[in-house]
N, C-alpha and C positions, 0 to 999 in steps of 0.2 A: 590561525584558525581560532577565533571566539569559541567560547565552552557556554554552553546552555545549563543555568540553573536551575532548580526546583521553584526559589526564589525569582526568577523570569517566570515562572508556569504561575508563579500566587496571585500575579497582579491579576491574571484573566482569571483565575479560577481560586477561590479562598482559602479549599480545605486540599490537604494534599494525599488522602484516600480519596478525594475524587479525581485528582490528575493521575496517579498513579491507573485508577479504573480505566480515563478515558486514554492513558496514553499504551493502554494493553489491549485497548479497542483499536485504536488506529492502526497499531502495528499490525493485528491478525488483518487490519482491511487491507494496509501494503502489503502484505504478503499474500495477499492472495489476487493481488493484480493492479490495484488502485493505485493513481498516482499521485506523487509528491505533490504538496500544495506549495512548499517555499523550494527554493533554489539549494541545496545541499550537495554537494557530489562529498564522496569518499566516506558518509556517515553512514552507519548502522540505522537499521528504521526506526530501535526505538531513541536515538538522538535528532532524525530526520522529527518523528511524531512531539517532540518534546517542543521542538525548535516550531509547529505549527499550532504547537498547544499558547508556543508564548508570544506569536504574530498574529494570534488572536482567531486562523482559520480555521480550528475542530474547536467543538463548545459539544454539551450534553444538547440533545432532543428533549421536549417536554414532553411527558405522557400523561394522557386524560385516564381516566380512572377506565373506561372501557380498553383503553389497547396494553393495561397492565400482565403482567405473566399470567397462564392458568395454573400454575403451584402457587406463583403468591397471594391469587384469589381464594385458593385450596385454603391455603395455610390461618390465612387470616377467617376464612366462613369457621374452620375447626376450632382457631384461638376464641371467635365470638361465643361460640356453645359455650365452651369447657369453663368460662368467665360468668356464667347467667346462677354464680348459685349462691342466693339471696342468704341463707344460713347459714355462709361460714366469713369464719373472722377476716380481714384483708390479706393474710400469711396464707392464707388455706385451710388453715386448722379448722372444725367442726366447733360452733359455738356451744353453749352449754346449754342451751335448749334443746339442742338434737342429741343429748347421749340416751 
């Protein structure tokens, strides 16, 4: 039996917080019914998900700025407020025109 490495997962994918993301996405899709893209018997899904991370079968989706989360659209309109204030120094501190 060949062993599946991290290093098989870099070639498809560069950064390896995002294999780890998408191979914790594939697994929760096997386990809740979907099936094996490559040929594996006797593996655990998330060896099964590693092993289609690095034949190239699961890749991320692209997302258009409309189908983004509604907390991270939350998050980021609240971060644009808290950022708009023109009289303080880059650190946050109040400059010396406003004491």
């Amino acid at each position: 039996m060949a062993r599946i490495t991290i290093e098989d997962c870099l070639k498809r994918i560069p950064n390896r917080f995002a294999i780890v993301n998408l191979a914790a996405k594939r697994v929760r899709e096997i386990r809740e019914g979907s099936e094996y893209l490559v040929s594996s018997p006797k593996n655990e899904d998330i060896v099964v998900a590693l092993r289609e991370i690095a034949a190239g079968k699961v890749s991320f989706e692209k997302q258009t700025e409309n189908e983004a989360e509604p907390e991270e659209a939350a998050v980021k309109a609240v971060a644009d407020e808290t950022t708009d204030t023109a009289d303080e120094e880059p650190w946050g501190r109040p400059s010396a025109a406003t004491r």
